[in-house]
DSSP file (Angstrom, degrees, kcal/mol; ACC not computed):
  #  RESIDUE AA STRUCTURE BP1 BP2  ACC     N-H-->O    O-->H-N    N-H-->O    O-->H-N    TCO  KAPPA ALPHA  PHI   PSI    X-CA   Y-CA   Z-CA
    1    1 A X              0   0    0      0, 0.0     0, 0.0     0, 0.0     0, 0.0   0.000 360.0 360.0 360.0 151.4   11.4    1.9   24.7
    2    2 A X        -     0   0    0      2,-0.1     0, 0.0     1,-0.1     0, 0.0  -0.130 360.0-157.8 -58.7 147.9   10.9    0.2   21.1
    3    3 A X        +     0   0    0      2,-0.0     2,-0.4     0, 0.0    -1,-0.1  -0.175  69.1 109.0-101.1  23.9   13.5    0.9   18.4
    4    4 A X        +     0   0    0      2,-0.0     2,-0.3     0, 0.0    -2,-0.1  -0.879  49.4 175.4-105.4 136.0   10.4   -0.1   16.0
    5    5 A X        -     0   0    0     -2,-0.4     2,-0.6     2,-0.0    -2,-0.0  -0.997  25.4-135.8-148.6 136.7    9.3    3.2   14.3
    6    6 A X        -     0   0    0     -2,-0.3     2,-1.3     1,-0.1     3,-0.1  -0.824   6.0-155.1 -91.5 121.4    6.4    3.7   11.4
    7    7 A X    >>  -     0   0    0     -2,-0.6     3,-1.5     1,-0.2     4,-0.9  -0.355  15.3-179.5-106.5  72.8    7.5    5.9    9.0
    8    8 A X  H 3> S+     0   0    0     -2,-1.3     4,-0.9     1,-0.3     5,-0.2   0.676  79.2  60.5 -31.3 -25.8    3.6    7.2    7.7
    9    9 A X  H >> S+     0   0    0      2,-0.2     4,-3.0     1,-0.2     3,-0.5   0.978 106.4  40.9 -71.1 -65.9    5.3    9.4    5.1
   10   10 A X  H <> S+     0   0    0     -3,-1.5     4,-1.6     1,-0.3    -2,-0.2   0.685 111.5  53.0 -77.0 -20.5    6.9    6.9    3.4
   11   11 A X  H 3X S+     0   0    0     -4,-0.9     4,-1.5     2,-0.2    -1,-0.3   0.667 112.8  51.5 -38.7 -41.8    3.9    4.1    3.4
   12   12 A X  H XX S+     0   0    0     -4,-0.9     4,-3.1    -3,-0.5     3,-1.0   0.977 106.0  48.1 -92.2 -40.9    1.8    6.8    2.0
   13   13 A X  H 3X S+     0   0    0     -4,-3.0     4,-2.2     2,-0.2    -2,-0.2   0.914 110.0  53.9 -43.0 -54.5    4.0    7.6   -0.6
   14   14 A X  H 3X S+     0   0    0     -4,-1.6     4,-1.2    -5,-0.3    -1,-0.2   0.770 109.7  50.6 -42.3 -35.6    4.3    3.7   -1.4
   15   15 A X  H XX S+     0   0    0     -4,-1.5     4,-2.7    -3,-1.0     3,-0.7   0.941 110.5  46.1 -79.1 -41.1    0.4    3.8   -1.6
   16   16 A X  H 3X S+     0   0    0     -4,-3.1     4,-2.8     1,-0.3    -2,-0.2   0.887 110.3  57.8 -59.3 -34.5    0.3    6.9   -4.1
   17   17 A X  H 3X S+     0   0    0     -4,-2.2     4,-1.9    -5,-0.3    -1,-0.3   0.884 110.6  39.6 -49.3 -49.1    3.0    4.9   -5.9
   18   18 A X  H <X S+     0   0    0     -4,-1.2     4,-2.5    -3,-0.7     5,-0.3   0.766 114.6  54.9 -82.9 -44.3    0.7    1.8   -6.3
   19   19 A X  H  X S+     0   0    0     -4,-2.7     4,-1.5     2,-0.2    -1,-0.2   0.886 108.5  44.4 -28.9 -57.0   -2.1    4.0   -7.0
   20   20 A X  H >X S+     0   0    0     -4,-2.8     3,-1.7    -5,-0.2     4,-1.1   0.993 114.6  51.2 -70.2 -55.6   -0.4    5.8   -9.9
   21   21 A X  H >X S+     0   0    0     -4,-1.9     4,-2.9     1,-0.2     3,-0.5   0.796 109.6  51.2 -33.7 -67.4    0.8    2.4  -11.2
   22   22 A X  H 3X S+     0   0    0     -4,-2.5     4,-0.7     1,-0.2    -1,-0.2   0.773 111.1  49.5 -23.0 -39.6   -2.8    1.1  -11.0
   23   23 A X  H <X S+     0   0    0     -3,-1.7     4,-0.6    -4,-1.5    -2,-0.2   0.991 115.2  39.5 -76.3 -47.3   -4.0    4.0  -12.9
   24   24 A X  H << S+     0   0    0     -4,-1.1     3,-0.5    -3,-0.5    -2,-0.2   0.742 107.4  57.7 -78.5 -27.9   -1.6    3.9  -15.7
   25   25 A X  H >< S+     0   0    0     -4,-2.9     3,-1.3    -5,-0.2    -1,-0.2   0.783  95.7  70.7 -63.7 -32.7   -1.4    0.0  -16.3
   26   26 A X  H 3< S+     0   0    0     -4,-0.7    -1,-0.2     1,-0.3    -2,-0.1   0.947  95.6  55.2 -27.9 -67.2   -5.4    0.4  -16.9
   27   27 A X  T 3< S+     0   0    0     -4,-0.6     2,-0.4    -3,-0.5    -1,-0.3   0.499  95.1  80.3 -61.6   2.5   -4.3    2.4  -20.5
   28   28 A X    <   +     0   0    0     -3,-1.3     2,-0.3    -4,-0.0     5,-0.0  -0.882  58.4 175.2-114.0 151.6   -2.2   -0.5  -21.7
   29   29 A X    >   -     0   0    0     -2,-0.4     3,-0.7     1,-0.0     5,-0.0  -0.813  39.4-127.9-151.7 145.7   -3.9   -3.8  -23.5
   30   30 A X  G >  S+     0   0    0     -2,-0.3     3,-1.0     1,-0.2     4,-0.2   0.277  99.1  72.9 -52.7 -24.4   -2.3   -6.1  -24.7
   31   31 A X  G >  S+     0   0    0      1,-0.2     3,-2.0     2,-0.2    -1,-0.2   0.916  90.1  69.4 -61.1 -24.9   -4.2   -6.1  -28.2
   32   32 A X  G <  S+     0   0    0     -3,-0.7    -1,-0.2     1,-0.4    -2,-0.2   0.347 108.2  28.0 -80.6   3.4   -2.4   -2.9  -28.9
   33   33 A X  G <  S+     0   0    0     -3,-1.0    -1,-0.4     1,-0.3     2,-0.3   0.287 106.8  76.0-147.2  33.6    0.9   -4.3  -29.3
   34   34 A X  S <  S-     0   0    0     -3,-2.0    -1,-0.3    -4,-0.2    15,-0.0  -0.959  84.5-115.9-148.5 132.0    0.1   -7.8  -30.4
   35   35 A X        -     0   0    0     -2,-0.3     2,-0.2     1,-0.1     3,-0.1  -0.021  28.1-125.2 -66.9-177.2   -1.1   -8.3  -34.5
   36   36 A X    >>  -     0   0    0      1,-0.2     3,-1.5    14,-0.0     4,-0.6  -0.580  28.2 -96.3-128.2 169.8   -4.4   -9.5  -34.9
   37   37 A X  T 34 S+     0   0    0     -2,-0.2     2,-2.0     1,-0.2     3,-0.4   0.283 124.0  64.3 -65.5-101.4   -5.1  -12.9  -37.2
   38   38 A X  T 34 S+     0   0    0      1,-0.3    -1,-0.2    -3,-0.1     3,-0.1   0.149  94.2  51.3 -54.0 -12.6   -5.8  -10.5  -39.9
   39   39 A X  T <4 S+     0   0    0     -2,-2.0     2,-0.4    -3,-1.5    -1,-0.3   0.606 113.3  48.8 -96.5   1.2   -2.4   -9.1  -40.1
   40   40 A X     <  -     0   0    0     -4,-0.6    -1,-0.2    -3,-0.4    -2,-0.1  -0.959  62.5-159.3-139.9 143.0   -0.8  -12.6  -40.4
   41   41 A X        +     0   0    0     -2,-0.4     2,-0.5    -3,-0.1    -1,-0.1   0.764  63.4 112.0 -86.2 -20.5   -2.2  -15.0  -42.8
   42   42 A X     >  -     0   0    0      1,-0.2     4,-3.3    -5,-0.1     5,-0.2  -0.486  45.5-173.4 -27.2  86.8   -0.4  -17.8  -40.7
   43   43 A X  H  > S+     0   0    0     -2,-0.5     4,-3.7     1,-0.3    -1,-0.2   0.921  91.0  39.7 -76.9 -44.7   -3.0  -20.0  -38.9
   44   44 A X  H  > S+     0   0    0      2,-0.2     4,-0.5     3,-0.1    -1,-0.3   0.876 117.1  57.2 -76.3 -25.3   -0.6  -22.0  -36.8
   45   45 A X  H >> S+     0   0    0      2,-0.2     3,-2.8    -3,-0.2     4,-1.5   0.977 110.2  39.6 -58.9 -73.7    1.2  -18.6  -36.4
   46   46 A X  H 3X S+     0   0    0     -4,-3.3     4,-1.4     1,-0.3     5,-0.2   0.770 103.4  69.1 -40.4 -32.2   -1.6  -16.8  -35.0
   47   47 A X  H 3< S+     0   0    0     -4,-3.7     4,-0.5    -5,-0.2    -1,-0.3   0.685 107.4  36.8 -57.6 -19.3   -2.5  -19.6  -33.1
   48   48 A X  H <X S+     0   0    0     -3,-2.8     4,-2.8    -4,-0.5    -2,-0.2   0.575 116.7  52.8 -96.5   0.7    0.6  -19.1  -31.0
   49   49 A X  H  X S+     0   0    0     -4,-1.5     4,-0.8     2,-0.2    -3,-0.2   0.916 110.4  47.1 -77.0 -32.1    0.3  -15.2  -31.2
   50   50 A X  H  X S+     0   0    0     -4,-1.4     4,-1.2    -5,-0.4     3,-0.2   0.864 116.3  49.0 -82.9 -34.3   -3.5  -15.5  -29.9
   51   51 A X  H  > S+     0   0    0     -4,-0.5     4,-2.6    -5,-0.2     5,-0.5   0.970 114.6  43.5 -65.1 -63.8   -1.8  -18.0  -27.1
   52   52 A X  H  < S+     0   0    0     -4,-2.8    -1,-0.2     2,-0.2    -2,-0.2   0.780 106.3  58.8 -29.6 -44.2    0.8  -15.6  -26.3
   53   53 A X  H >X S+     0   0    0     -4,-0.8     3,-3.9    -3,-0.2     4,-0.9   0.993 112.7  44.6 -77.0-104.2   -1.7  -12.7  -26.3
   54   54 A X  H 3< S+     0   0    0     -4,-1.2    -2,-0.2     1,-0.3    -1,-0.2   0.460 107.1  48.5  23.4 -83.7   -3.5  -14.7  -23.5
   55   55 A X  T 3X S+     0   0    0     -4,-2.6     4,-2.0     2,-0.2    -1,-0.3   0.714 114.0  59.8 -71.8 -23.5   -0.9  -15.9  -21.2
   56   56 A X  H <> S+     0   0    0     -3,-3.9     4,-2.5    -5,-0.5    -2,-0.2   0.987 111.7  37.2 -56.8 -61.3    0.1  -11.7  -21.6
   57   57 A X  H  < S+     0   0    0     -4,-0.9    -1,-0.3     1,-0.3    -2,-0.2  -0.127 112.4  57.1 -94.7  25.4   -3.0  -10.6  -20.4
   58   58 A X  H  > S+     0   0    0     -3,-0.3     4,-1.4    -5,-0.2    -1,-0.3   0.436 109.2  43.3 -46.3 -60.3   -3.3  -13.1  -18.0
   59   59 A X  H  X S+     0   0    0     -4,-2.0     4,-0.8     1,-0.3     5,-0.3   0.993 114.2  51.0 -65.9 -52.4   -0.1  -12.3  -16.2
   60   60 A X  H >X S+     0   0    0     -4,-2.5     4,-1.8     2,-0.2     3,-0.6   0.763 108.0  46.9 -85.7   8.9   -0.6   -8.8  -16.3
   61   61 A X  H 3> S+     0   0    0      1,-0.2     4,-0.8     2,-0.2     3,-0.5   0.962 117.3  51.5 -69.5 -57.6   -4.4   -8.6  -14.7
   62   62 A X  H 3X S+     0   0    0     -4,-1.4     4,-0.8     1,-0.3    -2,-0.2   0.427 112.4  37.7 -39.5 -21.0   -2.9  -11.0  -12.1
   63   63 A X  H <X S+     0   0    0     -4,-0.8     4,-2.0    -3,-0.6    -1,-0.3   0.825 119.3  52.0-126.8 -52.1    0.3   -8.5  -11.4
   64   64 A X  H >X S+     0   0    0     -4,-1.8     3,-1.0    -3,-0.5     4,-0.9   0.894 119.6  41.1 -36.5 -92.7   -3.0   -5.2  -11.9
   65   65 A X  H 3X S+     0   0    0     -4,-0.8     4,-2.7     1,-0.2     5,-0.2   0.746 112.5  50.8 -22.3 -65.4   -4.8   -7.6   -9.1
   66   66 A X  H >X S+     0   0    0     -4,-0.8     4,-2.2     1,-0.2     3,-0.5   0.952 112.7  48.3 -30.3 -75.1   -1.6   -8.2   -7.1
   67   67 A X  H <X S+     0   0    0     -4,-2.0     4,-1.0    -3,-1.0    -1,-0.2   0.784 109.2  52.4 -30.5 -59.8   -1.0   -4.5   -7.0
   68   68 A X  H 3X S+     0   0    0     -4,-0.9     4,-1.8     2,-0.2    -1,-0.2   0.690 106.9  49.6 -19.8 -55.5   -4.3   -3.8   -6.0
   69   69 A X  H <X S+     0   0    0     -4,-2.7     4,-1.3    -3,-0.5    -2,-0.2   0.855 108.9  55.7 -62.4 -57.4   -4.3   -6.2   -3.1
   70   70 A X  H  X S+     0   0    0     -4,-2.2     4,-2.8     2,-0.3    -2,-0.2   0.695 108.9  47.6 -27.6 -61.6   -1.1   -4.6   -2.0
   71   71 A X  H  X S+     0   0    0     -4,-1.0     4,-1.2     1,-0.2    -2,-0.2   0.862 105.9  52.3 -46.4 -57.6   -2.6   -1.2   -2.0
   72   72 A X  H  X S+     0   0    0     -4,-1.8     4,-1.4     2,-0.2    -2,-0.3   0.816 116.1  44.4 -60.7 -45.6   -5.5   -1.8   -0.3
   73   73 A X  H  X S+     0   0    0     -4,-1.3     4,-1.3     2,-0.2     5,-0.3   0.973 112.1  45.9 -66.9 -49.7   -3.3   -3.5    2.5
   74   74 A X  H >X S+     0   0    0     -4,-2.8     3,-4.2     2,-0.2     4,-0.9   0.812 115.6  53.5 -51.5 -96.0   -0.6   -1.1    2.9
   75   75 A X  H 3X S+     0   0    0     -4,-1.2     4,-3.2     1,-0.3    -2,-0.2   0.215 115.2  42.7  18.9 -74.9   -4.0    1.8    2.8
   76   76 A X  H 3< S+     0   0    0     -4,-1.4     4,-0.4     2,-0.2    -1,-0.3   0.646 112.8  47.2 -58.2 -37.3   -5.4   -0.2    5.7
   77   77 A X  H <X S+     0   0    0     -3,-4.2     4,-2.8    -4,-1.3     5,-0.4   0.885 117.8  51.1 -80.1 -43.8   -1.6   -0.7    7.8
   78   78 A X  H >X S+     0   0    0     -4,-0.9     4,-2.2    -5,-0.3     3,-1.7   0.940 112.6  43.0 -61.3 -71.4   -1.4    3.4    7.1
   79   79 A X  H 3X S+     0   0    0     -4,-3.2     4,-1.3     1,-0.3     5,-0.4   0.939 116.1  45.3 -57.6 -82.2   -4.9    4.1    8.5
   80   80 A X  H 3> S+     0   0    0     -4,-0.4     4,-0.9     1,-0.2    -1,-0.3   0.839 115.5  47.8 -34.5 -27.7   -4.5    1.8   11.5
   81   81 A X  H <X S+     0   0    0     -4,-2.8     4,-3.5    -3,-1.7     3,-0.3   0.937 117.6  41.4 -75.5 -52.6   -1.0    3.3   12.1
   82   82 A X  H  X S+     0   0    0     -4,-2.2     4,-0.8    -5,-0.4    -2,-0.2   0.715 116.0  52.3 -62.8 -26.1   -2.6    7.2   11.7
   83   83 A X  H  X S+     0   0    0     -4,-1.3     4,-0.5    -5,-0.3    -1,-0.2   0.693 112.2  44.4 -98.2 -34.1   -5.7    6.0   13.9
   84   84 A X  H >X S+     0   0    0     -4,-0.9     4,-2.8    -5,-0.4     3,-1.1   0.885 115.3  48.4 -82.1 -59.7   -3.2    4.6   16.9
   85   85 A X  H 3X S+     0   0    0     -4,-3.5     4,-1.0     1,-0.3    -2,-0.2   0.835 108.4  53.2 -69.3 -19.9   -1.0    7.8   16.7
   86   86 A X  H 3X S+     0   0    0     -4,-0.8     4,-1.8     2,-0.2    -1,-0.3   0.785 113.7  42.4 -77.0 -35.6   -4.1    9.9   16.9
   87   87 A X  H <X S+     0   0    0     -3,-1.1     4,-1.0    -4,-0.5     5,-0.3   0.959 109.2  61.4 -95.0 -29.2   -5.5    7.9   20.4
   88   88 A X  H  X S+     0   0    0     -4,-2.8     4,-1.5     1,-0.2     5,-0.4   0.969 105.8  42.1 -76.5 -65.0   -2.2    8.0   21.7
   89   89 A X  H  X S+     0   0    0     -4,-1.0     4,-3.4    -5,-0.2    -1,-0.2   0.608 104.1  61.9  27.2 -97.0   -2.3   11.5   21.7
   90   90 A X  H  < S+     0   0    0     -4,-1.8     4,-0.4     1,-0.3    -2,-0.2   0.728 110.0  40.6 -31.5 -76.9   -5.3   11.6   22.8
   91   91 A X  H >X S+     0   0    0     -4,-1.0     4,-1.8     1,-0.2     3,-1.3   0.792 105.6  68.1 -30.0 -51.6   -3.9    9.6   26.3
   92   92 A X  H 3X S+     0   0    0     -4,-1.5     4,-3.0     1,-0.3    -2,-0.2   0.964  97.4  50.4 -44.8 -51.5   -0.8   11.6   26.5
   93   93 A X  H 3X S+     0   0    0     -4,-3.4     4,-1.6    -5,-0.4    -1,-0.3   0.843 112.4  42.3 -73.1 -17.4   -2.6   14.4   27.2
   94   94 A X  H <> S+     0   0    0     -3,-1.3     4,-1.3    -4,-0.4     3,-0.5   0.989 110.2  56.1 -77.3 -70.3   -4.4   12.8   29.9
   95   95 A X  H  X S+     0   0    0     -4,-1.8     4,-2.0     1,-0.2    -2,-0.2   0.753 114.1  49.1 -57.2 -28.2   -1.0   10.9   31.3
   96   96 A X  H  X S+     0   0    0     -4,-3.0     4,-2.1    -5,-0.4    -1,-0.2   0.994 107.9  53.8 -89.0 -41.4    0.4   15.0   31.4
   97   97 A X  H  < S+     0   0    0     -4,-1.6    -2,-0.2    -3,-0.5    -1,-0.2   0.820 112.2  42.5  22.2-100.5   -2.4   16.0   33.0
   98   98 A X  H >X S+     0   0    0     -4,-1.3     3,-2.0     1,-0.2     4,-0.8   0.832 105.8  54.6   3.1 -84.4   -1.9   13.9   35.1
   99   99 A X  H 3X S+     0   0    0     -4,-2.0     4,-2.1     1,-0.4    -1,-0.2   0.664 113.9  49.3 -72.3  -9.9    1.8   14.0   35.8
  100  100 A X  H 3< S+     0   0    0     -4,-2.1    -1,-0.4    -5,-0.2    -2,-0.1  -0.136 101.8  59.9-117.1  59.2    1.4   17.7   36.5
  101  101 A X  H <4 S+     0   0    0     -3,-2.0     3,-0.3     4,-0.1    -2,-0.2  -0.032 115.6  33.8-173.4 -50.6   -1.3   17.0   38.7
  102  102 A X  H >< S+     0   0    0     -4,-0.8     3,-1.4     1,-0.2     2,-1.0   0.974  88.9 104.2 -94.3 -41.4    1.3   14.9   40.8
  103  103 A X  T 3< S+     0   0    0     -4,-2.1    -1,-0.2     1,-0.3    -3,-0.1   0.254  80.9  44.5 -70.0  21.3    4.3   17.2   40.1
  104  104 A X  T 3  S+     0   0    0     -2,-1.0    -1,-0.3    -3,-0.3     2,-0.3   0.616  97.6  89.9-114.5 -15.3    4.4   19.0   43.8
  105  105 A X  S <  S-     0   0    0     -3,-1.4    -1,-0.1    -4,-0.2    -4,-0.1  -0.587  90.5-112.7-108.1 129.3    3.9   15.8   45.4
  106  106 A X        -     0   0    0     -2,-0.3     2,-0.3     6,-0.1    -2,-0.1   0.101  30.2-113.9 -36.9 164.4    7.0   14.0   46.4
  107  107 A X    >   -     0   0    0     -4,-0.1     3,-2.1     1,-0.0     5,-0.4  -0.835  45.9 -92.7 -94.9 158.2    7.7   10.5   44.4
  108  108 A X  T 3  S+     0   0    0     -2,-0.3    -1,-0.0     1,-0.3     0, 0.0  -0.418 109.3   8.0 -65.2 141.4    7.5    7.4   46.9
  109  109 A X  T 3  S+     0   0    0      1,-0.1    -1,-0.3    -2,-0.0    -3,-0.0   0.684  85.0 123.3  53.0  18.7   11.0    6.8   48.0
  110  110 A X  S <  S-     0   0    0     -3,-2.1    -2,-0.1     1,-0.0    -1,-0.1   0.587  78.2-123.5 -89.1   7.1   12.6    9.6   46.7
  111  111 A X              0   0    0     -4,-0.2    -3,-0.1    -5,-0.0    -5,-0.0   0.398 360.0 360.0  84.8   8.6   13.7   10.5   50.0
  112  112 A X              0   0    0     -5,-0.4    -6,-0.1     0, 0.0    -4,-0.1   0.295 360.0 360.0 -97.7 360.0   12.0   14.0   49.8
């Protein structure tokens, strides 16, 4: 038997994590903590602020997206993992069935 084991608990907890992240990163923009031309009279300064600004909110929809992506895959690895332990079940109970089905009847070569 495998020593490879899913631990569903902790996957889902990892999605809720990325979930909450998603939700709260939403409330932040970048305008709100970077001045606006009118609060510096500095053209060539506000040209690098407004550049800054940018490249800010650029990384972080790319790291939102990332996150996203991430969620939705782990989600998908959790449901296929919960959807496989649910049919095996399902078979186990047919394989006991079974095996108590067989359980008067000698095994081949067990010398009974």
């Amino acid at each position: 038997m495998s020593d490879f084991e899913v631990d569903l608990e902790a996957m889902s907890s990892f999605v809720e994590s990325l979930a909450s992240f998603e939700k709260e990163a939403k409330g932040y923009d970048v305008e709100d903590w970077v001045p606006n031309s009118g609060m510096l009279e500095n053209s060539d300064l506000w040209d690098r602020t407004n550049a800054f600004q940018d490249t800010w909110e650029k990384g972080l929809n790319d790291l939102r997206d990332d996150i996203s992506k991430a969620s939705s895959a782990v989600s998908g690895a959790l449901e296929a993992y919960a959807e496989y332990m649910e049919q095996a079940k399902v078979h186990m109970r047919e394989v006991t069935k079974a095996a108590a089905y067989l359980s008067p009847f000698p095994a081949v070569g067990s010398g009974a």
